[in-house]
C-alpha positions in Angstrom: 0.0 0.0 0.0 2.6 2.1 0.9 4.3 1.7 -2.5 1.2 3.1 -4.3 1.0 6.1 -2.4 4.6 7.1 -3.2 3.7 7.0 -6.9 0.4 9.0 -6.5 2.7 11.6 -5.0 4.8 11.7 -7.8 2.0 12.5 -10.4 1.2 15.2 -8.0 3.8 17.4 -9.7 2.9 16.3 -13.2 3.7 19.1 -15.9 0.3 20.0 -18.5 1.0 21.3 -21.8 -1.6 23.5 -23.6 -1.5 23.8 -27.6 -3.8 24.9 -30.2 -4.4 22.1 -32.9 -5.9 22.3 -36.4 -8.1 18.4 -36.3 -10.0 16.7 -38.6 -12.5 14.2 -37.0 -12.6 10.7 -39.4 -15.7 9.9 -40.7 -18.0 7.6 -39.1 -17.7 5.5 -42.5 -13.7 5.3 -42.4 -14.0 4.3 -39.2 -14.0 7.1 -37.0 -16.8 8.4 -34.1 -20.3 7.7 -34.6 -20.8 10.9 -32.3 -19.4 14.4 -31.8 -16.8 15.9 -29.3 -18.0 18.3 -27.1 -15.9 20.9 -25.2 -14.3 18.7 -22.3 -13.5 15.5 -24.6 -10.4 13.5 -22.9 -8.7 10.7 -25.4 -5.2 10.1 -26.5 -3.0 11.6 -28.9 0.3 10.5 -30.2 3.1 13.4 -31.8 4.8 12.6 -34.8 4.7 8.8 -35.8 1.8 6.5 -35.7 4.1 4.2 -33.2 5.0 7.0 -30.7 4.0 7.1 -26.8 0.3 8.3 -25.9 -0.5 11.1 -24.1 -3.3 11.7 -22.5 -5.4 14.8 -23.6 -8.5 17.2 -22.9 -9.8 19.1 -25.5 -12.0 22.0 -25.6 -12.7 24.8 -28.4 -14.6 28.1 -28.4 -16.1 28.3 -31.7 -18.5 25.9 -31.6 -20.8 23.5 -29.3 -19.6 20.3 -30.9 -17.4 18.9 -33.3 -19.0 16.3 -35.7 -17.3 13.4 -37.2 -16.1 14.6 -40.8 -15.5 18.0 -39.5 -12.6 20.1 -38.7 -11.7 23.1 -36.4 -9.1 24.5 -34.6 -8.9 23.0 -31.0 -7.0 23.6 -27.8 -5.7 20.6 -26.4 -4.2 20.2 -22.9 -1.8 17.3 -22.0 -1.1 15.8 -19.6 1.7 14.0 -17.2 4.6 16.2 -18.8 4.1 15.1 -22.4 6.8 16.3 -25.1 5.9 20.1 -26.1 4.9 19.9 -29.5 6.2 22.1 -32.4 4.5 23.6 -34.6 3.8 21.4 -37.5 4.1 18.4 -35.8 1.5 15.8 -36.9 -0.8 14.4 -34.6 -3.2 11.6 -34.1 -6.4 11.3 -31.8 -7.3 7.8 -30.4 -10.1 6.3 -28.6 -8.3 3.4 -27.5 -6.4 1.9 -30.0 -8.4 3.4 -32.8 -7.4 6.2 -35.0 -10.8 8.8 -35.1 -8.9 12.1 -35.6 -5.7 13.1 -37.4 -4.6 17.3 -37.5 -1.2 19.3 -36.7 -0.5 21.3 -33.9 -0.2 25.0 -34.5 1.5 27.8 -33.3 
C-alpha cells in the first residue's frame, strides 16, 4: 500500500501542456466516431509517428458547441503528465483506445 502512495505523489507534480491544434475528426464510414466531441473530450493523442507514446489529452474549443465526425476546427488541447511540447507542425493523431478517429497538426 505504501508503495502506491509514493507514486500517487509523484504524479502530483505532473507538468500540463496546452496547444492549439488544427483536427480533422474521421468519418464515421472510415471508421471514426459515430458521435461528436464536445468541449471537455479526454482521449489520447500520439506526436509525430503513428508508433510513438500516448499522451493523455482534454480538448475543448470556443467556436463551436460540438465537433462532428467529418469535420474540422481548430482546437485547444491540454496534456497531460509532462508530455513532449509539441512544435509547430508536428503531426498528430487522436485515439479512442487503440483506434485512430482524428488526425490534424499542432499550431502555433
Amino acid at each position: 500500500m505504501r508503495e502506491c502512495h509514493q507514486r500517487r505523489a509523484e504524479y502530483a507534480e505532473s507538468v500540463a501542456t496546452e496547444f492549439d491544434a488544427d483536427l480533422r475528426l474521421l468519418p464515421t464510414a472510415e471508421g471514426g466516431r459515430e458521435t461528436a466531441l464536445r468541449p471537455g473530450y479526454r482521449s489520447i493523442v500520439r506526436f509525430g509517428e503513428p508508433d510513438s507514446e500516448a499522451w493523455g489529452v482534454e480538448i475543448t474549443f470556443d467556436d463551436q458547441a460540438e465537433l462532428a465526425p467529418g469535420e474540422s476546427a481548430i482546437v485547444r488541447m491540454l496534456a497531460w503528465a509532462d508530455p513532449p511540447h509539441p512544435t509547430a507542425g508536428t503531426a498528430i493523431r487522436l485515439y479512442e483506445g487503440a483506434r485512430l478517429v482524428g488526425a490534424g497538426v499542432v499550431r502555433k
